[in-house]
C-alpha positions as CSV (number, residue, x, y, z in Angstrom):
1,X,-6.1,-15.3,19.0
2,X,-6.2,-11.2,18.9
3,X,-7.0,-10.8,21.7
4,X,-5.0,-13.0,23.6
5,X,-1.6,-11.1,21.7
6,X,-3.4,-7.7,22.8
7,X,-3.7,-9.5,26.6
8,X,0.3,-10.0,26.1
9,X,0.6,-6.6,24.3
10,X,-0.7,-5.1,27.2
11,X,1.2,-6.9,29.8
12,X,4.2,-6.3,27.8
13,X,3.6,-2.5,27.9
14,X,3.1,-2.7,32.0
15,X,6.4,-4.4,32.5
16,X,8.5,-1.5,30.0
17,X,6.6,1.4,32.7
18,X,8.1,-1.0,35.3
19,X,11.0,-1.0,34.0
20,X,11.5,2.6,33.0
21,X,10.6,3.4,36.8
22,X,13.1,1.2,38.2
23,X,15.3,3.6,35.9
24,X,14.0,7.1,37.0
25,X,14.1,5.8,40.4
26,X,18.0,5.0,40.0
27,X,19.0,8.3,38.3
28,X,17.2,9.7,41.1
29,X,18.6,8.4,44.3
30,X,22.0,8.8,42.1
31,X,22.0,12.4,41.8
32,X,20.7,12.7,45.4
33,X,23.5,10.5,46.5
34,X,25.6,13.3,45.1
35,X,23.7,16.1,47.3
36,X,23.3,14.1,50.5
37,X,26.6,11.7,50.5
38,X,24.5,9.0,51.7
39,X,25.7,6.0,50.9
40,X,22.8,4.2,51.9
41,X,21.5,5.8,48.6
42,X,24.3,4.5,46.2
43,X,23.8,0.6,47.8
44,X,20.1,1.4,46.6
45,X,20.8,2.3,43.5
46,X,23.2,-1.0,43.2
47,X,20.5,-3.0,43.8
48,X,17.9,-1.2,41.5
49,X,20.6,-2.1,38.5
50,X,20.3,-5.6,39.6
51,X,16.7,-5.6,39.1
52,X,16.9,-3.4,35.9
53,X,19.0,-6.4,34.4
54,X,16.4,-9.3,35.6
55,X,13.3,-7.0,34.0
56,X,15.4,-6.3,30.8
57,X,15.9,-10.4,30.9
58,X,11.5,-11.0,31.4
59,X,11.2,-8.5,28.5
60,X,13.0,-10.0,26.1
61,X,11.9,-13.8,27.2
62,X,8.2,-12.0,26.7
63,X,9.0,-10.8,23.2
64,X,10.6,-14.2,22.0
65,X,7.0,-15.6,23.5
66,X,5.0,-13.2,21.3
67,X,7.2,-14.0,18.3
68,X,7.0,-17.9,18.7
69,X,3.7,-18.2,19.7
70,X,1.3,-15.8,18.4
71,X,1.3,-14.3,14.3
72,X,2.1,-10.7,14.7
73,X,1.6,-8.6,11.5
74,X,3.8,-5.9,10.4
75,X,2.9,-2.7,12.9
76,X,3.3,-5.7,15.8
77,X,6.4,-6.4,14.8
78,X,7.6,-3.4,14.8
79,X,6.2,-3.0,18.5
80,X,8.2,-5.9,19.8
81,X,11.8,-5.4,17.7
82,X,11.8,-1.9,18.9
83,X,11.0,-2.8,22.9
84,X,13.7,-4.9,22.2
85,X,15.9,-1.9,21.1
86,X,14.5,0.4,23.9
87,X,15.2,-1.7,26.9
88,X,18.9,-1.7,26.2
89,X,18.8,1.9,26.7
90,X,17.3,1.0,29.7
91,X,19.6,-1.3,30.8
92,X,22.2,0.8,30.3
93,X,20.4,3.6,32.1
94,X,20.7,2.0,34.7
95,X,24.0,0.9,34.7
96,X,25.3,4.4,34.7
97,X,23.1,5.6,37.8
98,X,25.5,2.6,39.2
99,X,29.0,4.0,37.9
100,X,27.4,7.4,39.2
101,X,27.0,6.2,42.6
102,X,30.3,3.9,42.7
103,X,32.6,7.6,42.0
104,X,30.3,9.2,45.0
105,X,31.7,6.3,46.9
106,X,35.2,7.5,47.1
107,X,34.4,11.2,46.7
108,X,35.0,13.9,49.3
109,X,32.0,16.1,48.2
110,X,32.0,19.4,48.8
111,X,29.2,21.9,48.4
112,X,29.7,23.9,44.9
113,X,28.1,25.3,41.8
114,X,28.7,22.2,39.7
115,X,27.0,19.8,42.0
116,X,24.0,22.3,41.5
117,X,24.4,22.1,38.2
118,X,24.1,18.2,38.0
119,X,21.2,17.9,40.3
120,X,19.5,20.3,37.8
121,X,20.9,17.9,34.8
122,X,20.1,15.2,36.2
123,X,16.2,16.3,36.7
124,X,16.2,16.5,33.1
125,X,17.4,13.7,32.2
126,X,15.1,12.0,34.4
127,X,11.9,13.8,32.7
128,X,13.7,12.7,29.4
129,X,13.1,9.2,30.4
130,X,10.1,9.3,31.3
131,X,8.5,11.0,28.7
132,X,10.3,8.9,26.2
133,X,8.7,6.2,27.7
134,X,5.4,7.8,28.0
135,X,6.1,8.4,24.0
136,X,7.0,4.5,23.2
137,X,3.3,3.1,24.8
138,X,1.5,6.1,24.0
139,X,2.7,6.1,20.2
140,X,3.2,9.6,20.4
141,X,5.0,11.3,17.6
142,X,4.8,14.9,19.4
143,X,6.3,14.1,22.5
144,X,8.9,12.2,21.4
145,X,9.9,14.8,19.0
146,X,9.9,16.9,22.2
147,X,11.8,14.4,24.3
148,X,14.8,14.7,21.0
149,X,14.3,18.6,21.8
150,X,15.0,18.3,25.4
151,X,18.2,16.3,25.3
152,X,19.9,19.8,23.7
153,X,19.1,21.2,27.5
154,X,21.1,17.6,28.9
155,X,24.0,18.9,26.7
156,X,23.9,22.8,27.9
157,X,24.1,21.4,31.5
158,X,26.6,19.1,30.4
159,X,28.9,22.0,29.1
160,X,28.4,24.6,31.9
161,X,29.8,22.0,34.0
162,X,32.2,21.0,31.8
163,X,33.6,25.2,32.0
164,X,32.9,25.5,35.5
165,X,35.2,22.3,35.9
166,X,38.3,24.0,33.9
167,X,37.6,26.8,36.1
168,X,37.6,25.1,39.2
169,X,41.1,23.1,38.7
170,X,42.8,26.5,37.5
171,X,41.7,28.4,40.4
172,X,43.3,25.6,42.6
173,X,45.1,22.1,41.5
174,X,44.2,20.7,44.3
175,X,40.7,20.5,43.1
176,X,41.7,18.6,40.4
177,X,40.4,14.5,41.3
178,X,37.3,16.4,42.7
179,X,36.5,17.8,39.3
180,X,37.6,15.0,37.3
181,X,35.0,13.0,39.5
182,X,32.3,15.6,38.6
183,X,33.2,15.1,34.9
184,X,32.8,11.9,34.9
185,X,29.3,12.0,37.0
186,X,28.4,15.0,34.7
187,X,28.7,12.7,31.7
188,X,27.0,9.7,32.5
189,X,24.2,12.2,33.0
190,X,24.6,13.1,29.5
191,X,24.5,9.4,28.2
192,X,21.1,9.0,30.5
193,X,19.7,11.7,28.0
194,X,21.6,10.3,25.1
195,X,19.4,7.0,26.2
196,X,16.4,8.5,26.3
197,X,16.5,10.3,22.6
198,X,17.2,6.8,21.6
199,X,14.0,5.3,23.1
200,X,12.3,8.6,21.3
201,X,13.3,7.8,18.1
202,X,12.2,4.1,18.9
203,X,8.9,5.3,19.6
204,X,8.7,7.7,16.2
205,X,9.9,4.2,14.5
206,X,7.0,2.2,16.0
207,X,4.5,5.0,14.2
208,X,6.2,5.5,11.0
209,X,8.5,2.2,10.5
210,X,11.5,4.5,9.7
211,X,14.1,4.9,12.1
212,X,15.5,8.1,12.7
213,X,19.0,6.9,10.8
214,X,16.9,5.8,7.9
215,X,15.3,9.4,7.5
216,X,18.2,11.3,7.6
């Protein structure tokens, strides 16, 4: 009977790294949608959220299995309520490399600082997510400490934008729908790493059983 729930256990683990791909792969193409203005990118990245949703929906059908069928002790159950937390960070990861590439869609870009700025933000973000996954199947205390760490570097980005943006509508009004856009893109950015410090903690809760809240 063990080793059929570690069979599932294991499977469950490969479909979460599918999963968190599909996301780094969409806050990817997003940001480079941003660069390139190619919306063949942002249609992409449209249907990547589509198939974020359908893997967040096999998940959770695999961790109702696990919970019905098999008798998962305590450090199992722990396993499977927080995957359940985790890949609705995911989900909505995903969703925002959609409202991401939906602003690009009406957007006259232009070539400036700011979209620099993002394209750097958004690289962080991106390792945030994956090494927050990494963290949750590895059990990995360290790195998801680090990945908590890294999401004050998401929030510097987020505010030297954020100035550069005030800037760039003083110096001219007429920049000012361009740099509302770049706000907005600037902070779903943000909520990516927000996302991914929650999947962290999930990860330190699946070693210790206390949630980052609870220690606090």
């Amino acid at each position: 009977m063990r080793t059929r729930f570690d069979e599932q256990l294991f499977e469950l683990n490969r479909k979460i790294i599918e999963m968190g791909a599909m996301c780094e792969e969409a806050i990817a193409k997003s940001a480079k949608a941003l660069s390139t203005n190619d919306m063949r990118l942002a249609d992409e990245v449209k249907n990547n959220s589509t198939l974020i949703d359908q893997m967040e929906r096999d998940i959770e059908s695999h961790c109702m299995k696990l919970l019905l069928h098999q008798q998962p002790v305590a450090s199992d159950l722990r396993i499977i309520s927080a995957t359940l937390k985790m890949i609705t960070d995911l989900e909505r990861i995903g969703d925002q490399a959609e409202d991401i590439v939906e602003i690009i869609k009406y957007m006259d870009i232009k070539s400036t600082e700011e979209i620099t700025l993002i394209e750097d933000m958004a690289r962080e973000a991106i390792k945030m997510v994956t090494e927050s996954i990494d963290a949750f199947i590895k059990k990995d205390v360290v790195l998801a400490e680090k990945v908590i760490d890294q999401d004050d570097i998401v929030d510097d980005y987020f505010l030297k934008v954020k100035n550069n943006i005030v800037y760039l509508i003083t110096e001219n009004h007429d920049n000012g729908e361009f740099a509302l856009d770049l706000l907005m893109i600037s902070k779903y950015f943000e909520r990516i790493g927000d996302h991914a410090t929650n999947i962290a903690e999930w990860a330190i809760y699946v070693v210790t059983g206390l949630h980052q809240e609870e220690q606090k």
